[in-house]
C-alpha positions as CSV (number, residue, x, y, z in Angstrom):
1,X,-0.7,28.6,4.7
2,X,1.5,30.7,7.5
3,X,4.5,29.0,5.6
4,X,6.8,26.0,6.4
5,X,9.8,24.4,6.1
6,X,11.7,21.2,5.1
7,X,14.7,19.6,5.0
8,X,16.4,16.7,3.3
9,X,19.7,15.0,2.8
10,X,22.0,12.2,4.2
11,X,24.5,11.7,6.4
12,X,26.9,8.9,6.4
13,X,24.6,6.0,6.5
14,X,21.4,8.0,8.0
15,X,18.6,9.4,4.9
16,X,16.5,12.2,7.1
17,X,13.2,13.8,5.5
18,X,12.0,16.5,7.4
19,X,9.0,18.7,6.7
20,X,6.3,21.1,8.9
21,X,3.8,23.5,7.7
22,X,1.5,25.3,9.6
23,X,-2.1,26.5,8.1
24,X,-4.1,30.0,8.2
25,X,-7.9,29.5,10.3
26,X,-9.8,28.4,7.1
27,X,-13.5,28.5,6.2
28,X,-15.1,25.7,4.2
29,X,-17.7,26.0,1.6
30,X,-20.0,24.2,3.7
31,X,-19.4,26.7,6.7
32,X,-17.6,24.9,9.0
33,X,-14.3,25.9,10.5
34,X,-10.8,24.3,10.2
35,X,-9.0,25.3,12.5
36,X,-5.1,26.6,12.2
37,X,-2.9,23.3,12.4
38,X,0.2,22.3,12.7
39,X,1.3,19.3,10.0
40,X,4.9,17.4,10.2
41,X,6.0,14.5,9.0
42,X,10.3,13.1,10.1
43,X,11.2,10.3,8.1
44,X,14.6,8.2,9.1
45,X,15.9,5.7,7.7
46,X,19.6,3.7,8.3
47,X,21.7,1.7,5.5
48,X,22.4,-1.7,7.6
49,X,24.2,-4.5,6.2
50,X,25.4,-4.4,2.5
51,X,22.3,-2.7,0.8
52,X,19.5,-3.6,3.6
53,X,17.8,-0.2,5.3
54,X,15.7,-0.1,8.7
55,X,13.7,3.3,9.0
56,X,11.0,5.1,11.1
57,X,8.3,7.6,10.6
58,X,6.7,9.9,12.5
59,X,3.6,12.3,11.6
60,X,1.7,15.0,13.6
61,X,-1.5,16.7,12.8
62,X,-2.2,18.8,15.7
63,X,-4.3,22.1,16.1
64,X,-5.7,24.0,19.3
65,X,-6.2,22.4,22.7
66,X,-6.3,18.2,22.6
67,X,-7.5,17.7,18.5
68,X,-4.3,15.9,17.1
69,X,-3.6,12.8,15.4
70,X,0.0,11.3,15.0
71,X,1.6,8.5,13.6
72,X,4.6,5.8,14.3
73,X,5.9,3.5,12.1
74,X,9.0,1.6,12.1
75,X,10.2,-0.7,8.6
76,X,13.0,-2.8,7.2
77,X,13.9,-3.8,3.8
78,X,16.3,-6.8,3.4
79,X,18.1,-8.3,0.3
80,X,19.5,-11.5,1.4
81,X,21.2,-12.2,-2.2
82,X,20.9,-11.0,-5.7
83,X,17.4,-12.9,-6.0
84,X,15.6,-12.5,-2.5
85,X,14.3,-9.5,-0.6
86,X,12.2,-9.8,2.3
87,X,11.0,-6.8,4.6
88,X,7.5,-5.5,6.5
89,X,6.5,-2.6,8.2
90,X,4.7,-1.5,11.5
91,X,2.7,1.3,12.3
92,X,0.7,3.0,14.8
93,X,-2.0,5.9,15.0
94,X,-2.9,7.8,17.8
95,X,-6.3,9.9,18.4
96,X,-8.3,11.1,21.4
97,X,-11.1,9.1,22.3
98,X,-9.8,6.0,20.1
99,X,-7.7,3.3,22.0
100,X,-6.7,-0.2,21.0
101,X,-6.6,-1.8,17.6
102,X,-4.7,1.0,15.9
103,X,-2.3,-1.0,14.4
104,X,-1.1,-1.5,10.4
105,X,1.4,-4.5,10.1
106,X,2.6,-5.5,6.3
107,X,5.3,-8.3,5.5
108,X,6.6,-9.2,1.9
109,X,8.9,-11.6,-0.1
110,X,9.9,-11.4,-3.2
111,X,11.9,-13.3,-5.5
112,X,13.0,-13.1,-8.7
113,X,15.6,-14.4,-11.7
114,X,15.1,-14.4,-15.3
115,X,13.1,-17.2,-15.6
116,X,11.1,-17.2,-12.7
117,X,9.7,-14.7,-10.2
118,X,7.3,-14.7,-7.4
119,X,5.7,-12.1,-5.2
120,X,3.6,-12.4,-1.9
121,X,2.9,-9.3,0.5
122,X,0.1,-9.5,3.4
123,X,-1.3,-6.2,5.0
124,X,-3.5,-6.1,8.5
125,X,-5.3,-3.0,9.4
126,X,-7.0,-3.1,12.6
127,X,-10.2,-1.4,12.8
128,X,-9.0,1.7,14.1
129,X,-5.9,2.7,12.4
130,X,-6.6,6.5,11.8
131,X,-3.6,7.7,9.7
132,X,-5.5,11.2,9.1
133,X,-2.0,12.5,7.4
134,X,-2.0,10.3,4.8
135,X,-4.6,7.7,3.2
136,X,-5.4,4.3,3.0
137,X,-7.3,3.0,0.0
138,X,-9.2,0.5,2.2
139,X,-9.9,0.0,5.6
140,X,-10.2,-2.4,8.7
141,X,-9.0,-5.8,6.0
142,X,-7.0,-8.3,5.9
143,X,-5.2,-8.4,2.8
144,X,-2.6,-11.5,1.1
145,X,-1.8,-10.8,-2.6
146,X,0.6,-12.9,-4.3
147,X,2.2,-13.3,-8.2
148,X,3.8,-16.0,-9.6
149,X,5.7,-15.4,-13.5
150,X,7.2,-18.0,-15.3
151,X,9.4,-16.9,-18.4
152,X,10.7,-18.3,-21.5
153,X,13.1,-16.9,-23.3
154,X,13.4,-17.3,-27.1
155,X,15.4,-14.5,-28.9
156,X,14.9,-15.4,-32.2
157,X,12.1,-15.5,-34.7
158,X,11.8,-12.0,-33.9
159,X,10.3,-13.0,-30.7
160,X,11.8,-11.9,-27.6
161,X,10.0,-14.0,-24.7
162,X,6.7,-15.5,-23.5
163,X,5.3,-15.2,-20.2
164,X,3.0,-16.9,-17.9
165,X,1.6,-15.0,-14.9
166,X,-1.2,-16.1,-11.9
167,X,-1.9,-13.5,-9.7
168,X,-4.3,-13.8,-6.3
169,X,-5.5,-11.4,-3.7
170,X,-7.8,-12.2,-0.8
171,X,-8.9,-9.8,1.3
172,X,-10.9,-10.2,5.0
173,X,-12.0,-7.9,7.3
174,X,-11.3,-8.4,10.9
175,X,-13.3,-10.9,11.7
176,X,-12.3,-12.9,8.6
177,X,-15.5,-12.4,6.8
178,X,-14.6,-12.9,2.7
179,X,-14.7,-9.6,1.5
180,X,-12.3,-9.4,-2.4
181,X,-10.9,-12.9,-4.2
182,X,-9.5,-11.8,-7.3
183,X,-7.8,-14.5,-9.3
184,X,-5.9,-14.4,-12.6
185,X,-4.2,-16.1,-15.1
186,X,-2.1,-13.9,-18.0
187,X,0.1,-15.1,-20.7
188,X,2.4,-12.0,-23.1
189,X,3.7,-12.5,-26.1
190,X,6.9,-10.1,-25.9
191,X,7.9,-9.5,-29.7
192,X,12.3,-8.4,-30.5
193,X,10.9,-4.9,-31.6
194,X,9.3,-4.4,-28.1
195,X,5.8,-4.8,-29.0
196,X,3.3,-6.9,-26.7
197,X,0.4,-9.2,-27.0
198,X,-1.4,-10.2,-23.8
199,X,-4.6,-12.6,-23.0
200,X,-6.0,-12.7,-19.7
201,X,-8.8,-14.0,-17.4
202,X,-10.0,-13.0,-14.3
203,X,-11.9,-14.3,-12.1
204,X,-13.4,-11.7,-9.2
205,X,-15.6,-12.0,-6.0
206,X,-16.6,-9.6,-4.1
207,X,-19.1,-9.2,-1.5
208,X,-21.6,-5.8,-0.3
209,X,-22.2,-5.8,3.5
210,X,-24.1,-2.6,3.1
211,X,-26.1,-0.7,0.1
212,X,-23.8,1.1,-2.5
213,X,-24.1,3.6,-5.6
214,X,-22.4,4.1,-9.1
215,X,-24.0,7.2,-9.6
216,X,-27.5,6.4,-9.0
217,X,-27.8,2.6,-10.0
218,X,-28.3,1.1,-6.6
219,X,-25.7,-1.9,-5.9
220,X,-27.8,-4.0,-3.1
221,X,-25.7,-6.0,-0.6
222,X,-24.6,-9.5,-1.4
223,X,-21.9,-11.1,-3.3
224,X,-21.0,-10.6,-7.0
225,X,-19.3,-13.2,-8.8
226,X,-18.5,-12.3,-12.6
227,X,-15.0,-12.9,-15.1
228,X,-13.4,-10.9,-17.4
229,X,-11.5,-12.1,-20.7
């Protein structure tokens, strides 16, 4: 590194994040060259109603003549009472030579008491959304994963509570081609002294469009359909 800088803090109802950091010409082990780049990242965000928050992003990769990659985002995170929150996100990439379908979009609700909770959050990535500061732990999907608890509390018999839990996640690309189901069913034991006992089952799918490895064992495509206990 040349060095950087970054600066954080609020003011009145305004959060600001600011950092920049520029790097020395490098060599790789592999001989290429990376070149001396600039990286900063500004983050915003704005208190709005009694504890809801609307922010935006912005990120910039960019070294000599037109090689850059930046980023835009824009969110909002809403609790409408003590139980339910609701909020999403957008987000946009921009790289030479890529244009069009460089969006990320997420939405979520979530509710939750004592006795009963539920979660659902859906993410879209279009198939060239190129956040190059930054990762994604999968690409160009379609993603809806959802929780549903159900608790009952007992407080005696030295047994704090038992709870029931379903989870689901289904996952797409683009085209809406199947590519992850995951479903599950959980049930813990909470115990007064804070110990847990837990049973589950899950049931996964997933589907190969293309040849894979674990090491060397060859994983051919198709789909896989197995449970776990």
């Amino acid at each position: 590194l040349y060095g950087g800088t970054k600066l954080g803090g609020k003011i009145g109802k305004n959060s600001i994040g600011f950092m920049s950091m520029q790097t020395r010409e490098t060599e790789l082990s592999d001989g290429t060259v990376e070149p001396s780049t600039n990286y900063t990242a500004l983050r915003v965000k704005h208190d709005v109603l009694k504890n809801s928050s609307v922010g935006v992003i912005f990120l910039n990769k960019h070294s000599s003549g037109e090689k850059y990659n930046r980023a835009i985002g824009i969110d909002g995170n809403f609790p409408l009472t003590t139980s339910f929150t609701m909020g999403g996100s957008v987000a946009k990439t921009f790289t030479p030579d890529i244009k069009g379908k460089d969006y990320a979009k997420t939405f979520f609700m979530d509710f939750k008491t004592d006795v009963f909770s539920w979660y659902v959050k859906y993410l879209g990535l279009d198939d060239n959304f190129n956040p190059e500061m930054g990762f994604i732990r999968r690409d160009k999907i379609r993603s809806t994963n959802s929780a549903a608890t159900l608790t009952r509390w007992i407080n005696k018999y030295g047994l704090r509570n038992l709870r029931f839990q379903t989870t689901f996640n289904y996952v797409t690309d683009n085209e809406n081609v199947l590519e992850t189901k995951r479903l599950s069913g959980r049930i813990y034991t909470q115990f007064s002294s804070g110990d847990l006992i837990s049973f589950g089952v899950y049931r996964y799918y997933e589907f190969l469009d293309e040849n894979d490895y674990i090491r060397k064992i060859l994983l051919p495509v198709g789909n896989y359909k197995y449970d776990i206990y």
